[in-house]
C-alpha positions in Angstrom: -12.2 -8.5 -31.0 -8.3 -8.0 -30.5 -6.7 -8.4 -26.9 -7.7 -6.7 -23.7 -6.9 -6.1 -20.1 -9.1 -4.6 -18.0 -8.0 -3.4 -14.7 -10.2 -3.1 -12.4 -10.3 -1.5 -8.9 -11.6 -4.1 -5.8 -14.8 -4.5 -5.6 -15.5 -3.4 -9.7 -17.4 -6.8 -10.2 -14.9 -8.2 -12.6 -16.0 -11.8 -12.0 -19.1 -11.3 -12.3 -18.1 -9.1 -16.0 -16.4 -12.6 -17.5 -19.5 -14.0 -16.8 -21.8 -11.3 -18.5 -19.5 -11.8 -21.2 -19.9 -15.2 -21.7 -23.6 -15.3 -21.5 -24.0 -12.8 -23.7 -21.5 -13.9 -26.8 -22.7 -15.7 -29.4 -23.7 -19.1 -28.9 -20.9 -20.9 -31.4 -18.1 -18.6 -29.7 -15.7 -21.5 -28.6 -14.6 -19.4 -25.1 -12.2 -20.8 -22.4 -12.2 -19.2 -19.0 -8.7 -19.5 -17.4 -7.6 -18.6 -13.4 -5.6 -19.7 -11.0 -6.9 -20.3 -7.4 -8.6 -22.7 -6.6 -11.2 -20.9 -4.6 -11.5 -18.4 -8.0 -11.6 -21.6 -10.3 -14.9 -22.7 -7.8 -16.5 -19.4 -7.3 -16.8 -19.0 -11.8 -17.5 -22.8 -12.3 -21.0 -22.0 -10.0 -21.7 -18.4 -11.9 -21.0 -20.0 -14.9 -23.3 -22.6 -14.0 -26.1 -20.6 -12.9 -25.7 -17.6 -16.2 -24.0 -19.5 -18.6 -25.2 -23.3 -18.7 -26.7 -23.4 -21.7 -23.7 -22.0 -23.7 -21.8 -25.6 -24.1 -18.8 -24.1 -25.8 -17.3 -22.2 -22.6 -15.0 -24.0 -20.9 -13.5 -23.2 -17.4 -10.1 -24.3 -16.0 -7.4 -23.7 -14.0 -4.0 -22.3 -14.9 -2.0 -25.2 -15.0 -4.6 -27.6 -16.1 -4.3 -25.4 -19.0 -0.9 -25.9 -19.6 -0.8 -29.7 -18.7 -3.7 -30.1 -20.7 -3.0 -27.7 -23.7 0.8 -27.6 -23.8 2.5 -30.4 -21.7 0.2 -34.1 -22.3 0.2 -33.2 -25.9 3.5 -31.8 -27.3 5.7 -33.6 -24.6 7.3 -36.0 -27.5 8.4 -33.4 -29.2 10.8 -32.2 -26.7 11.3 -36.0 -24.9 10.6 -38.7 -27.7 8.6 -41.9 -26.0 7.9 -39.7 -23.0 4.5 -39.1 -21.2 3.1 -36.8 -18.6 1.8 -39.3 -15.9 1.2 -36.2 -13.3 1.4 -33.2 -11.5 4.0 -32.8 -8.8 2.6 -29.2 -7.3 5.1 -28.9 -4.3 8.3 -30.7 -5.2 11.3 -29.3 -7.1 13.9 -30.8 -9.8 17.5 -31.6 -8.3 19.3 -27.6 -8.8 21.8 -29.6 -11.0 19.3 -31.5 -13.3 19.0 -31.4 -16.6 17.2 -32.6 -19.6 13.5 -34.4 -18.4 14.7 -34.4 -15.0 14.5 -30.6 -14.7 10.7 -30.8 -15.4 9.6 -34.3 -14.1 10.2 -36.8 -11.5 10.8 -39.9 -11.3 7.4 -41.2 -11.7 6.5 -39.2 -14.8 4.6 -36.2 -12.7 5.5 -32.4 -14.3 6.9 -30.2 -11.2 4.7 -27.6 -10.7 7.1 -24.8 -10.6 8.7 -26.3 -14.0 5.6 -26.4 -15.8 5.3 -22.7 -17.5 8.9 -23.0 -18.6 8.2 -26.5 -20.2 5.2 -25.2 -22.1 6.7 -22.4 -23.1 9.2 -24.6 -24.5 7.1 -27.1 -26.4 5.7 -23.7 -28.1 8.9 -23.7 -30.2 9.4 -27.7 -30.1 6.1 -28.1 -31.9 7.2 -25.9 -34.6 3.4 -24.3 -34.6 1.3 -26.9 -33.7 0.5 -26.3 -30.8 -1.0 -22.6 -31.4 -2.6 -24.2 -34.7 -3.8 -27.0 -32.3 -5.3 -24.6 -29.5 -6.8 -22.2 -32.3 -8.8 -24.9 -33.4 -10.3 -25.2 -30.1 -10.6 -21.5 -28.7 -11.9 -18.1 -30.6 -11.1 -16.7 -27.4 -9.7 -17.1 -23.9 -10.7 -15.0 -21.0 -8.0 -15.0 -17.9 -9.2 -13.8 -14.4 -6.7 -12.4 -11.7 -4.6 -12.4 -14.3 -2.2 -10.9 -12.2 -1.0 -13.6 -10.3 0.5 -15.1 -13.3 4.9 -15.3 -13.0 7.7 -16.0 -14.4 7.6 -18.1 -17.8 3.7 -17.5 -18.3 4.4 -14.0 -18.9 5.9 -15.8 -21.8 3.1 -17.7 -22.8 0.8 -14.8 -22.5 3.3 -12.9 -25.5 2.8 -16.1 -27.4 -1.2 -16.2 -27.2 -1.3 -12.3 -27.6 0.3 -13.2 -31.3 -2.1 -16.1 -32.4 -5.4 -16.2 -33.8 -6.9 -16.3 -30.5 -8.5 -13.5 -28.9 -7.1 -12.6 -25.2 -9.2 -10.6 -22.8 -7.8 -10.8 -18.8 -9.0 -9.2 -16.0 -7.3 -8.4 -12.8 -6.3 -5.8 -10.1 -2.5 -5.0 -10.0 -3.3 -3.4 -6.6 -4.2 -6.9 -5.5 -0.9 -8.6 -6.7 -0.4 -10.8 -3.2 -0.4 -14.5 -5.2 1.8 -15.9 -7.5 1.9 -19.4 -10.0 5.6 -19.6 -9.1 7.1 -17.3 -6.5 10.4 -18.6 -6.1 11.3 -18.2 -9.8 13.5 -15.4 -11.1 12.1 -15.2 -14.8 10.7 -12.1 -15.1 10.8 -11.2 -11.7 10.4 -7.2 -12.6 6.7 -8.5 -13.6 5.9 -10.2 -10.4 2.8 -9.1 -8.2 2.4 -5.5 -8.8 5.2 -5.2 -11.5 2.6 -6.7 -13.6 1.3 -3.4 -14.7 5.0 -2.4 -16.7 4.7 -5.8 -18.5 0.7 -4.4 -19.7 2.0 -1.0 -20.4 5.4 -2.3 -22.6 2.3 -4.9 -24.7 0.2 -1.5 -24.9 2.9 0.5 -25.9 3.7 -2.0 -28.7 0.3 -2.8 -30.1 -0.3 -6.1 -28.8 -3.3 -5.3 -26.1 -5.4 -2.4 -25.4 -5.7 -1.2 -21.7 -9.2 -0.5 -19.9 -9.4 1.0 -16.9 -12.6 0.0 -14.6 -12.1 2.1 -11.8 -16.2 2.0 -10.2 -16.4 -0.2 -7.2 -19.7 -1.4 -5.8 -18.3 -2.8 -2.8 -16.2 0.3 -0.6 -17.6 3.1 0.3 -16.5 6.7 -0.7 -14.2 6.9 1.9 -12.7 3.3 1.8 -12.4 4.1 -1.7 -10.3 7.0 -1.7 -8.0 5.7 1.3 -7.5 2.7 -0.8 -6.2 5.1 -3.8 -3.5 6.3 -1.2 -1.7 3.2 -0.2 0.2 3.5 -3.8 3.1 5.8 -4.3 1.2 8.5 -7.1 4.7 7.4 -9.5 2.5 3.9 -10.0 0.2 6.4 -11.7 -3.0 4.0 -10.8 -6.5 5.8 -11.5 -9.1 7.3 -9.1 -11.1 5.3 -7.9 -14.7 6.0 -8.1 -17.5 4.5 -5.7 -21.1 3.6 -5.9 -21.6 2.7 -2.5 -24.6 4.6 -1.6 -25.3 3.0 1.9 -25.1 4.8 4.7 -24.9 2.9 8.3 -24.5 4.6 11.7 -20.7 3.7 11.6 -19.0 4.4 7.8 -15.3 5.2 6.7 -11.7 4.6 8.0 -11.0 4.9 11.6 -8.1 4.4 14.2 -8.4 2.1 17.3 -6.4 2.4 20.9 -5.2 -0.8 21.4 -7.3 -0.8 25.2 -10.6 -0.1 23.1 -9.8 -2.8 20.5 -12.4 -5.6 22.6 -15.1 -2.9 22.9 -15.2 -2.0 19.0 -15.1 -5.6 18.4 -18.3 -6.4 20.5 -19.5 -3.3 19.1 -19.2 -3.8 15.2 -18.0 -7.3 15.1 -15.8 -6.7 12.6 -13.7 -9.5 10.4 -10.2 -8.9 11.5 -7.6 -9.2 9.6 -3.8 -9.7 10.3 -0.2 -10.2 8.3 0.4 -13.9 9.1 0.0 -15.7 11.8 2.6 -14.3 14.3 1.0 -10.7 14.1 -1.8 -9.5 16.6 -0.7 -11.8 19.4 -1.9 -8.9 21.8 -5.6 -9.7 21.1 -7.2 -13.0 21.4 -9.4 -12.4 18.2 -10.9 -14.6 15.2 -8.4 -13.1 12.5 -7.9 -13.9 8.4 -4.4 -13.1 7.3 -4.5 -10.7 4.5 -3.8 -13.0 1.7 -6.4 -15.4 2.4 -8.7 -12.5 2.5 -8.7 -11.3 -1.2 -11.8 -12.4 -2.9 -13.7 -11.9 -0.1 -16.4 -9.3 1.2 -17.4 -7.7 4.8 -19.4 -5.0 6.4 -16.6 -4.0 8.0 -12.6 -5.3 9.3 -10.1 -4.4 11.6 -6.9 -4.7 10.7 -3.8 -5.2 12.9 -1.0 -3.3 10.6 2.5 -4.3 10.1 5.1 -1.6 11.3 5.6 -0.5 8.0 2.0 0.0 7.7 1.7 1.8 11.6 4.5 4.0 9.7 3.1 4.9 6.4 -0.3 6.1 8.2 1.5 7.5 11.0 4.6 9.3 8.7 3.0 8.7 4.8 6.1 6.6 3.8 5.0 5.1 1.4 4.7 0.9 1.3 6.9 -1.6 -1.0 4.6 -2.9 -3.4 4.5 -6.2 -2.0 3.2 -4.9 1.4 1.3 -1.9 0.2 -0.6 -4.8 -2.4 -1.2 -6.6 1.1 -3.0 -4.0 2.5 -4.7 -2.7 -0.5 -6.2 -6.3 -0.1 -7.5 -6.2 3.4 -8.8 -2.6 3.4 -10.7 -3.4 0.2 -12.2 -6.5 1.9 -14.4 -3.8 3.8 -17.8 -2.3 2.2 -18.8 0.6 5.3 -15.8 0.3 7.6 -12.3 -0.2 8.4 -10.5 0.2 12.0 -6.9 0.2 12.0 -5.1 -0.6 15.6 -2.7 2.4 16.0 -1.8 3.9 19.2 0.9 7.2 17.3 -1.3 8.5 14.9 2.2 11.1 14.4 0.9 12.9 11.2 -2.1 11.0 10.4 -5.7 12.7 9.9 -7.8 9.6 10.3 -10.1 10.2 13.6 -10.1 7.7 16.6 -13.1 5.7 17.2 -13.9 6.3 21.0 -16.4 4.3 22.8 -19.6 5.7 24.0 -19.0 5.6 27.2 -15.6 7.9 26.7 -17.3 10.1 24.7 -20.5 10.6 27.4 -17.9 11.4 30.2 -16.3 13.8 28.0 -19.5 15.3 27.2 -20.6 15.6 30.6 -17.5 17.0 31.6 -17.2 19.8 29.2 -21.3 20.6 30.3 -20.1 21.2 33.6 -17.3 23.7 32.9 -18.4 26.9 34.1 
């Protein structure tokens, strides 16, 4: 089969494609299904479950359970003779001045979690090959959702599994770059969140993975869609994306919001509404998701409370940082007929203001009784 990535616009079904896959490959295919939230890990084991459960040789894990599993428990001797793995320390960090096993475990035996790509990718070398002969009798193929939240040294592993005898297919959405297996590390920064797509483009360019581009979503209408498309500078060079969302409601697109009609479209659409963090929309006493905690998830509609950079980019079209334009690619894509945004300047924007009906009666009764 080779490697793949497919990337796929929000709302493409990509999930639910890993699935297909898996219940459709043959039945002595030994597969292994790899991601790395928790609330992703969850949402495959129960698809899996319902379209897969009679295939018993695919497997479903998380990220670092893959390396502590596959890489660390195993191969630890060869890097630290008579040494164990007795844990997982997810939130601590080594001393900045330690070295040798204290740089990747504590004092009770538990890997750091932000140590742990770097230590597998060691062992790779340290086992002098057993480890991908090891894994390859295991695994025909690996599948990796979201594979964009992956950082630092397991852009490194991913090289080394792209040159085994296992078959890599991942799935994600550079646009939705907003989480990261170890944020705080500088390895391979320039591949972090978004940068993700230059590290798929160098690996296509060099033969090691073909690129597929999914660009239908079933989720966003037209509209939403094509908004979506122009949170991204065009240099990014991301495709069209292409909608099948053929419903139509009395209330579908992208739309501005006055501030002083913000509580009347809420009781109105009762929107999801959606904010930065927790110290933006502080004006409105609303029921609000931050953005990041919003990706995976779907809604008629949201409101979202923008950033100043994101007031300015609809008000001006500068353009977003990839960190914050990934951010709001998330929480507009959340949406499947509508999205207000909370601007008072519109400045160069063409998006139309929602008005309530009220406003819009008086107006209409006043223009009737112009002579």
């Amino acid at each position: 089969m080779g490697n793949r990535l497919t990337l796929a616009v929000a709302g493409s079904r990509k999930t639910q494609g890993i699935v297909e896959h898996c219940a459709s490959s043959a039945r002595e295919r030994r597969i292994l299904v790899l991601t790395y939230t928790q609330a992703n890990q969850e949402e495959l084991v129960s698809r899996l479950q319902q379209h897969v459960g009679d295939h018993h040789k695919v497997e479903m894990m998380g990220w670092f359970t893959f390396l502590l599993r596959h890489f660390a428990r195993p191969f630890l001797p060869f890097k630290f003779e008579g040494r164990r793995v007795l844990g997982f320390n997810f939130d601590g960090r080594p001393h900045r001045m330690a070295t040798g096993v204290a740089r990747f475990m504590d004092s009770s035996g538990a890997v750091y979690g932000c140590e742990l790509g770097r230590l597998a990718y060691e062992l790779v070398a340290e086992s002098k090959g057993a480890l991908l002969r090891r894994l390859g009798c295991i695994y025909d193929e690996i599948l990796i959702d979201e594979v964009q939240d992956l950082s630092a040294y397991d852009w490194e592993i991913i090289d080394v599994l792209l040159r085994s005898s296992i078959d890599i297919q991942m799935v994600g959405d550079i646009r939705q770059s907003v989480l990261a297996t170890n944020p705080r590390s500088s390895k391979n920064s320039k591949y972090s969140y978004a940068g993700a797509i230059k590290w798929a483009r160098e690996r296509q360019t060099a033969g090691l993975l073909e690129i597929v581009e999914s660009v239908t979503t079933w989720r966003c209408h037209p509209s939403i869609a094509t908004f979506s498309d122009s949170i991204f500078d065009p240099s990014w060079k991301f495709p069209i994306t292409q909608s099948k969302n053929e419903t139509v409601t009395h209330h579908d697109g992208v739309f501005l919001v006055a501030t002083n009609h913000v509580a009347e479209y809420v009781r109105s659409f009762r929107p999801q509404c959606l904010r930065h963090n927790v110290t933006s929309g502080k004006d409105f006493d609303l029921d609000y998701l931050n953005f990041k905690v919003s990706k995976g998830m779907t809604y008629d509609r949201v409101l979202i409370v923008p950033t100043v950079p994101i007031a300015k980019f609809i008000a001006s079209g500068a353009y977003l940082t990839e960190g914050p334009a990934s951010s709001f690619y998330v929480a507009v894509t959340r949406a499947k007929q509508s999205v207000a945004i909370v601007l008072d300047m519109a400045g160069r924007s063409s998006l139309p203001y929602w008005r309530p009906d009220s406003l819009v009666a008086e107006e209409r009764q006043g223009h009737a009784s112009l002579p």
